[in-house]
TORNU-972565 format. One record per residue (C-alpha): residue in one letter; x, y, z. Coordinates in nm, 2 decimals. Layout:
! TORNU-972565
@vexti:A&u:X&v:Y&w:Z
...
This chain:
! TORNU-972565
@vexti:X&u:1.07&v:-2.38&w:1.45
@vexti:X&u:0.92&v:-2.34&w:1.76
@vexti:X&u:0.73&v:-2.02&w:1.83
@vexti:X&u:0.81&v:-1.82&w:2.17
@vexti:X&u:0.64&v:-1.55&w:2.17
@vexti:X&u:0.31&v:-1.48&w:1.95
@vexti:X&u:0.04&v:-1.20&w:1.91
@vexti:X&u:-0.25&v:-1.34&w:1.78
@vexti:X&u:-0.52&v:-1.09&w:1.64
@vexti:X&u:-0.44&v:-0.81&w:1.86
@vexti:X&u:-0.66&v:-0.50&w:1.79
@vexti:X&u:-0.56&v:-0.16&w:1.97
@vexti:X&u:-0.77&v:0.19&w:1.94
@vexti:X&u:-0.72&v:0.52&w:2.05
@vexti:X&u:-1.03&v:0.70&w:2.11
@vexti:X&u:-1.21&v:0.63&w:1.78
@vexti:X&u:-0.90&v:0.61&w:1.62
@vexti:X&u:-0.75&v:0.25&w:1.56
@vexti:X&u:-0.37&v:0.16&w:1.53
@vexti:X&u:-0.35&v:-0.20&w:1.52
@vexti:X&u:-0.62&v:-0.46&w:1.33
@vexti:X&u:-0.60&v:-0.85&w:1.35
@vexti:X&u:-0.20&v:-0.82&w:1.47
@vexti:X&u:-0.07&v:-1.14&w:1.44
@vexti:X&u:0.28&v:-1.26&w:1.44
@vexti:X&u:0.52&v:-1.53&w:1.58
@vexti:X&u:0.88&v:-1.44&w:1.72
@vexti:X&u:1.05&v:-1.80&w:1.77
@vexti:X&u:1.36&v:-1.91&w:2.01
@vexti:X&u:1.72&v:-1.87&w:1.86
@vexti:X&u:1.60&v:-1.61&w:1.55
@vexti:X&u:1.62&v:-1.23&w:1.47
@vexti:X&u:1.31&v:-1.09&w:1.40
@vexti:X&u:1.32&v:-0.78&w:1.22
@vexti:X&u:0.98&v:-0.57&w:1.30
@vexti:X&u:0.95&v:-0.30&w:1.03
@vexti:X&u:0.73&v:-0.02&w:0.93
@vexti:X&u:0.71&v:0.35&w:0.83
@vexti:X&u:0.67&v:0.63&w:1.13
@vexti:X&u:0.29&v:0.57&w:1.28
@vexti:X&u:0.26&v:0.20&w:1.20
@vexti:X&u:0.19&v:0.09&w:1.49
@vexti:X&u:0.53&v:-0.07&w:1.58
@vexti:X&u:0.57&v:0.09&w:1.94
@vexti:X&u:0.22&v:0.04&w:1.99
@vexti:X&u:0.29&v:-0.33&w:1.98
@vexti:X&u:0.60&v:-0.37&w:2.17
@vexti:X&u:0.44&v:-0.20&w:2.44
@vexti:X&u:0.16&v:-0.43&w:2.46
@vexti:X&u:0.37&v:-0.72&w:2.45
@vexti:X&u:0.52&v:-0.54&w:2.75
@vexti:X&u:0.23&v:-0.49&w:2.93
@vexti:X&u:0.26&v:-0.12&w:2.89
@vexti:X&u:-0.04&v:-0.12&w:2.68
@vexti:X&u:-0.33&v:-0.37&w:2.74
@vexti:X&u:-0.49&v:-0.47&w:2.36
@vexti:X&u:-0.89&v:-0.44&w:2.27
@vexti:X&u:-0.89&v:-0.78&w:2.14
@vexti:X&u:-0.64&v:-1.05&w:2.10
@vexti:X&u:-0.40&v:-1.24&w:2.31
@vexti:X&u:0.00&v:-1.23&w:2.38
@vexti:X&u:0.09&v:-1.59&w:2.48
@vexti:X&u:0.44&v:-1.71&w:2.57
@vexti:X&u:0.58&v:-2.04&w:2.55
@vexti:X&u:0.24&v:-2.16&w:2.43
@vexti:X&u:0.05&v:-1.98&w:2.78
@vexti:X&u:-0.11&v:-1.60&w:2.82
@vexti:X&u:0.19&v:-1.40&w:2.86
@vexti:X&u:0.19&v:-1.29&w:3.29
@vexti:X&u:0.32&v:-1.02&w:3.44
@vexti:X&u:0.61&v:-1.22&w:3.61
@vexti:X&u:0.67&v:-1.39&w:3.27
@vexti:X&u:0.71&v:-1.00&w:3.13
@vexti:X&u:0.99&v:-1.03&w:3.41
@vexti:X&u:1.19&v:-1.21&w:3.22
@vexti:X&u:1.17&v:-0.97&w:2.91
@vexti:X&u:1.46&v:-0.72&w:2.86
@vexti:X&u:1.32&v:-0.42&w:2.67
@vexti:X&u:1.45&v:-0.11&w:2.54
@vexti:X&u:1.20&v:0.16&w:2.45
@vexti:X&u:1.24&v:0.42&w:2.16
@vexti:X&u:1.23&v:0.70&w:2.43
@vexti:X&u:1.53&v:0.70&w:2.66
@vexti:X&u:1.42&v:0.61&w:3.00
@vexti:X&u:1.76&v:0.67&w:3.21
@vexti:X&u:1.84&v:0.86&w:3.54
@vexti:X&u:2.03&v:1.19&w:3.39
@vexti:X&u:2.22&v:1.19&w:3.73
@vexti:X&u:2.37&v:0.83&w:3.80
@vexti:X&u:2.63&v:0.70&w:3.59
@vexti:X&u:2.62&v:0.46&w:3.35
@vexti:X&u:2.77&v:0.22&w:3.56
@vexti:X&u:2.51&v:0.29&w:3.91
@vexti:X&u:2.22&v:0.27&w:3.62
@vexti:X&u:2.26&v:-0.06&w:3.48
@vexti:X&u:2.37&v:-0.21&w:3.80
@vexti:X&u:2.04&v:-0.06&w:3.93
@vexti:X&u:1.82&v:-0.18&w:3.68
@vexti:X&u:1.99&v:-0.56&w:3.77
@vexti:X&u:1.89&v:-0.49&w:4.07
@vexti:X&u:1.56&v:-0.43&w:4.01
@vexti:X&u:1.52&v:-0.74&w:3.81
@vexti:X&u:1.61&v:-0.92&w:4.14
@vexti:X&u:2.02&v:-0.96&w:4.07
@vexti:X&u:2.22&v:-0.95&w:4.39
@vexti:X&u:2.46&v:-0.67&w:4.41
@vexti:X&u:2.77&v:-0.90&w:4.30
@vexti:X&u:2.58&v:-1.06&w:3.97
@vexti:X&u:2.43&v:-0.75&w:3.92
@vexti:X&u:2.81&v:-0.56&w:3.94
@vexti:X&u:2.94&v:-0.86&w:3.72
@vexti:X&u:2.68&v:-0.83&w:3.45
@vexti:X&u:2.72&v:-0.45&w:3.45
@vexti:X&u:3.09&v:-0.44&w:3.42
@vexti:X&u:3.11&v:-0.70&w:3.13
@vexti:X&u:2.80&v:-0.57&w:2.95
@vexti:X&u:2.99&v:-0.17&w:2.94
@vexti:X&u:3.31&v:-0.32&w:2.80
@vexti:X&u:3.08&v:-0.54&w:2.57
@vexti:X&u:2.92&v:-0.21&w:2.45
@vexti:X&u:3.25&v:-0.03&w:2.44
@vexti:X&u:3.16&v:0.22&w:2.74
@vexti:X&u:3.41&v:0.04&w:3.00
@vexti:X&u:3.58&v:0.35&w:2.98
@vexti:X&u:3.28&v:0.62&w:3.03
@vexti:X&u:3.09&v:0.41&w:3.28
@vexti:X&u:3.19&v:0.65&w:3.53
@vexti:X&u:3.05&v:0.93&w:3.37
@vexti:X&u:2.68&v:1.08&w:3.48
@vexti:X&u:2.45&v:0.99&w:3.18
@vexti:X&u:2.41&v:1.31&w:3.14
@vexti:X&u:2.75&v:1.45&w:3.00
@vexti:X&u:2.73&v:1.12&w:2.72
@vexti:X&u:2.63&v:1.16&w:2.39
@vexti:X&u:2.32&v:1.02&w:2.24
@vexti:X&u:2.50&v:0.74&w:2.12
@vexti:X&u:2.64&v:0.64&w:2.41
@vexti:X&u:2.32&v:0.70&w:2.61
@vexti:X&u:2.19&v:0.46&w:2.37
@vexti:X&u:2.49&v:0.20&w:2.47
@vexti:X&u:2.42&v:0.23&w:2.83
@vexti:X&u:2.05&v:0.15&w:2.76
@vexti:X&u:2.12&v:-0.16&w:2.56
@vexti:X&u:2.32&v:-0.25&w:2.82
@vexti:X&u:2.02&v:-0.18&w:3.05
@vexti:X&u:1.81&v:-0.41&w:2.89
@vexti:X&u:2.08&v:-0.71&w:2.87
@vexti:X&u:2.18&v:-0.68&w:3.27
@vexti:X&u:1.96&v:-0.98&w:3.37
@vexti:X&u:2.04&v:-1.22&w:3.10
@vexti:X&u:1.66&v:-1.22&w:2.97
@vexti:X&u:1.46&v:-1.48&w:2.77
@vexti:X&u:1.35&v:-1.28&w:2.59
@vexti:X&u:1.43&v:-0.94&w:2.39
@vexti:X&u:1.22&v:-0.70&w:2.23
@vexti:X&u:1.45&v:-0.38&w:2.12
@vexti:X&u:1.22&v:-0.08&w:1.97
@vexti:X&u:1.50&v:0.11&w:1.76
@vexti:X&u:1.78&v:-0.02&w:1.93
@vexti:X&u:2.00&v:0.16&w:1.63
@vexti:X&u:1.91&v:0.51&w:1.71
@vexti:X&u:2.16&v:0.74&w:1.75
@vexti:X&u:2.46&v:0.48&w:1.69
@vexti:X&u:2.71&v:0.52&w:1.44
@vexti:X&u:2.90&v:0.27&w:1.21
@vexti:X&u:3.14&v:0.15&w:1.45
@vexti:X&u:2.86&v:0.12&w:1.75
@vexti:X&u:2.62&v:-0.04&w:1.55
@vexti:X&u:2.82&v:-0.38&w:1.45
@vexti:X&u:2.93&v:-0.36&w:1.81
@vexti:X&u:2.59&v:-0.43&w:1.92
@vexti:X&u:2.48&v:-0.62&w:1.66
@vexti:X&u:2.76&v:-0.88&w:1.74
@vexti:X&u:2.62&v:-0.86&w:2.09
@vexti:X&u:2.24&v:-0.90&w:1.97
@vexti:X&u:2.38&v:-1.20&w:1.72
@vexti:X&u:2.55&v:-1.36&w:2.04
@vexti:X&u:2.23&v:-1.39&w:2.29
@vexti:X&u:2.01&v:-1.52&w:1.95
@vexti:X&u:2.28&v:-1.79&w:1.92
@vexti:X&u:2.23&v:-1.84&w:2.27
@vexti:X&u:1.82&v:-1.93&w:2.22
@vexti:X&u:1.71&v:-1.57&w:2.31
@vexti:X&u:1.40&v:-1.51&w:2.09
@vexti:X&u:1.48&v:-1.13&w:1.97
@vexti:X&u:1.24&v:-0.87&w:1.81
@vexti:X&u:1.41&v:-0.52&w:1.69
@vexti:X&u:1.21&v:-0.22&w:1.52
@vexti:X&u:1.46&v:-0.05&w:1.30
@vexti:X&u:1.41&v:0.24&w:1.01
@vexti:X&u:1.76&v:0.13&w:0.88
@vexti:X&u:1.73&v:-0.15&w:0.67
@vexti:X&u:2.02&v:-0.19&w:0.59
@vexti:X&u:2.10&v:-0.32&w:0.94
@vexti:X&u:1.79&v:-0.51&w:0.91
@vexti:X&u:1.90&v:-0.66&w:0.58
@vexti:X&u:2.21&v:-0.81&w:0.74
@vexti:X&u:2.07&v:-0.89&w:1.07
@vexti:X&u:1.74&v:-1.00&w:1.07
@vexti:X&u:1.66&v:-1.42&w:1.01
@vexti:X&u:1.26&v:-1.34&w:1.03
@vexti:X&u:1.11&v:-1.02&w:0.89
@vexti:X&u:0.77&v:-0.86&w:1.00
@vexti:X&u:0.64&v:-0.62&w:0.82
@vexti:X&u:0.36&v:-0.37&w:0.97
@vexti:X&u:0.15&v:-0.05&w:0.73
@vexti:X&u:-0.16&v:0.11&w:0.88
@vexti:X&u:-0.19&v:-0.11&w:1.20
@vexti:X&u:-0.21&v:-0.43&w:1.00
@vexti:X&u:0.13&v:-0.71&w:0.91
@vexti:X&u:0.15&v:-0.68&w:0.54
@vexti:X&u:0.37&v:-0.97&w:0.52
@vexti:X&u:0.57&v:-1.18&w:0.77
@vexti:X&u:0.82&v:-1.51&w:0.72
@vexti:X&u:1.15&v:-1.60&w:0.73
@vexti:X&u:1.39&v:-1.34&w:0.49
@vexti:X&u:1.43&v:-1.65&w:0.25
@vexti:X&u:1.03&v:-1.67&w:0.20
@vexti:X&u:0.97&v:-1.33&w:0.18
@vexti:X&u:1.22&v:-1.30&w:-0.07
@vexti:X&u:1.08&v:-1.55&w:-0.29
@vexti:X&u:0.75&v:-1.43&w:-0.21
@vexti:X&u:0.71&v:-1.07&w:-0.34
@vexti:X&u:0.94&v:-0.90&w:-0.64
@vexti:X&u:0.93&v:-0.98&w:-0.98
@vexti:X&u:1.19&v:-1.22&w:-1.15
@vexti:X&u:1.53&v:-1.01&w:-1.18
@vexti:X&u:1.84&v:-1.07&w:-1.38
@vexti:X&u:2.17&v:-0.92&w:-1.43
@vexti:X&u:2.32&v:-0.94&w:-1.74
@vexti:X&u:2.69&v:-0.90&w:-1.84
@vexti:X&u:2.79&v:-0.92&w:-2.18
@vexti:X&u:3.10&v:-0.81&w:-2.42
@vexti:X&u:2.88&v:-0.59&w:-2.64
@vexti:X&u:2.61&v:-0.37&w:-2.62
@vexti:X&u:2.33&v:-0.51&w:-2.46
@vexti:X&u:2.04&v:-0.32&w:-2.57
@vexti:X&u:1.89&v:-0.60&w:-2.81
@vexti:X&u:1.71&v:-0.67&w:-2.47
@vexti:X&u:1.48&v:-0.46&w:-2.49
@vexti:X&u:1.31&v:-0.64&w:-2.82
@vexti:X&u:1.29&v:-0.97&w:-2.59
@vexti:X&u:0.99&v:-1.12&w:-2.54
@vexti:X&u:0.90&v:-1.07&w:-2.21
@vexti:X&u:1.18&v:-0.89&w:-2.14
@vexti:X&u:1.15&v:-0.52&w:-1.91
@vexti:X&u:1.48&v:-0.32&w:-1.89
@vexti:X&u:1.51&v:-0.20&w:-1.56
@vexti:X&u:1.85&v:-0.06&w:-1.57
@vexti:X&u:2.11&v:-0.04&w:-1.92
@vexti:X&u:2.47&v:0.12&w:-1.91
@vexti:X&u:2.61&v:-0.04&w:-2.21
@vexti:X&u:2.71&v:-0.45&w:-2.22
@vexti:X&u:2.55&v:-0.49&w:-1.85
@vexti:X&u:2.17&v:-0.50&w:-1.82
@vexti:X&u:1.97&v:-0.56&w:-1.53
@vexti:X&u:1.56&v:-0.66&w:-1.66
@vexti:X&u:1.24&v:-0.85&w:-1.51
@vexti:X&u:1.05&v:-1.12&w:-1.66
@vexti:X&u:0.72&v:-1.17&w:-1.71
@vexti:X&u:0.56&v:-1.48&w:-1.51
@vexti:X&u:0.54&v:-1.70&w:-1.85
@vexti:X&u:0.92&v:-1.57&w:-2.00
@vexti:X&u:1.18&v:-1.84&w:-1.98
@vexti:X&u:1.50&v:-1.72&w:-1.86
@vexti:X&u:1.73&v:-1.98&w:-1.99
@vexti:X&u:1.60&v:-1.82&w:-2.35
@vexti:X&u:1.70&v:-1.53&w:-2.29
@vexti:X&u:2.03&v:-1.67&w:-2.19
@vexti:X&u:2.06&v:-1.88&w:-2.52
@vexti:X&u:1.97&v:-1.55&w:-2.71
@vexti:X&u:2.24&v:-1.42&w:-2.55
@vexti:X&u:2.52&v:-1.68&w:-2.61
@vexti:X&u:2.42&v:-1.61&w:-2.99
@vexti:X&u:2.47&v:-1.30&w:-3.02
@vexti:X&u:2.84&v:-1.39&w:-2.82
@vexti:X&u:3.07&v:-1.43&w:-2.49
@vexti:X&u:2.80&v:-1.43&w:-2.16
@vexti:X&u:2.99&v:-1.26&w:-1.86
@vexti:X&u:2.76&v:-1.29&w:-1.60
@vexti:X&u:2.40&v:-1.38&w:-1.59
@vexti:X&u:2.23&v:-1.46&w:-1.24
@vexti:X&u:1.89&v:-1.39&w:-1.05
@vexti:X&u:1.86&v:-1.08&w:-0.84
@vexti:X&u:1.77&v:-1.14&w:-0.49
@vexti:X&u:1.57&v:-0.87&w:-0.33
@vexti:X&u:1.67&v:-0.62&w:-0.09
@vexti:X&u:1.45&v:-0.59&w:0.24
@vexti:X&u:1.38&v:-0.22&w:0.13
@vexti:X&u:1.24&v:-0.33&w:-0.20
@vexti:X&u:1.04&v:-0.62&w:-0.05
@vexti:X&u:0.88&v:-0.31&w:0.20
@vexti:X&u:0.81&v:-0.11&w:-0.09
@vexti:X&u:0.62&v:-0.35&w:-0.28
@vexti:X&u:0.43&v:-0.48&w:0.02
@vexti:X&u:0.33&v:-0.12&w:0.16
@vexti:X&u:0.25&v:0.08&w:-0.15
């Protein structure tokens, strides 16, 4: 994989109080980069220095293998945690001024507008001052804000917030869509189940510092115990005098239980098929939330 955009040991204080130490991370071309961490981890922090908002102590933002510019910033589409849109234009005047901004003409910038507010489903409230939406679709308009100029880049601090069910596969079929496309795309989100579904590289930030970072696949293998599910026709409590067996969870023939480093699974298996009919029996793949547990307790 190529990497796009990297942070390589980026340090940040705030008086004599430091949020980020040694940040380093790569965000490559084509991916979904989930960028995870509990409130005050220092995830805003670093988007806004990849933006420019912030300038770091130490360390370097390059992009396509060169210090990241101003104009290159240009060609970033951001959405902050903090709504940043005019309460008096409509949806529809605020997006097409933001494309504006970002040097559209007024036709491309129209265009882009128009398809992005039917893309986000608020085709039909783009009329409407940004004042009288709701959160949620104050949120849309944003996101749309952010894609106007066809960017090369995204970086999306809680693009989520505020969404519901319906809003949020909506966007992350859009979000999916510009990543197919090549877009390089880094999203902060506390709902991780969204992350869990969306994200093909996970970064995850504690105290100012990456605790782990990878694709999901190698993360997964990384961190967690060995973890099995299994189903059999009887009571399945004779696991718990296994050798190095740990029940985890028990409700009657199905059993879910780690093993230790040394156990041998396929034993247990054989010790079950003694005792009679197997069901199910399979590995238990992480969840993102249980990888961020381990990794930031």
């Amino acid at each position: 994989m190529t990497s796009v955009l990297r942070l390589d040991g980026v340090d940040r204080s705030f008086g004599d109080r430091q949020v980020l130490r040694d940040v380093t991370f790569d965000v490559h071309g084509g991916r979904m980069t989930g960028f995870v961490g509990g409130n005050g981890a220092g995830k805003t922090t670093t988007m806004r220095i990849i933006l420019g908002v912030l300038a770091p102590d130490r360390g370097e933002v390059s992009w396509q293998g060169a210090p990241l510019t101003r104009e290159g910033r240009h060609r970033f589409g951001y959405l902050p945690e903090e709504r940043g849109l005019y309460p008096k234009m409509t949806a529809r005047e605020q997006v097409t001024y933001l494309g504006r901004l970002h040097g559209l003409d007024a036709a491309t910038a129209r265009r882009n507008t128009d398809e992005l507010l039917a893309r986000v489903g608020l085709d039909a409230r783009g009329d409407d001052l940004l004042e009288t939406l709701s959160l949620g679709n104050q949120q849309r308009a944003q996101v749309a804000a952010a894609l106007v100029h066809d960017p090369e880049v995204l970086v999306l601090d809680e693009p989520f917030s505020g969404l519901d069910p319906t809003a949020v596969d909506t966007l992350v079929s859009v979000l999916r869509e510009r990543a197919a496309a090549g877009v390089p795309v880094l999203f902060s989100s506390h709902q991780l189940d969204v992350v869990e579904r969306l994200c093909d590289d996970l970064v995850i930030i504690a105290d100012g510092a990456i605790r782990a970072a990878g694709t999901r696949e190698e993360l997964r293998a990384a961190y967690g115990q060995p973890r099995y599910t299994l189903v059999v026709d009887g009571d399945a409590g004779w696991l718990r005098d296994q050798p190095g067996v740990t029940l985890v969870d028990l409700d009657g023939p199905r059993a879910v239980f780690d093993l230790d480093a040394d156990a041998d699974d396929q034993q247990v298996l054989r010790a079950a098929l003694a005792r009679g009919p197997v069901r199910a029996f399979h590995p238990v793949t992480p969840t993102i939330a249980e990888i961020f547990r381990e990794v930031t307790q």
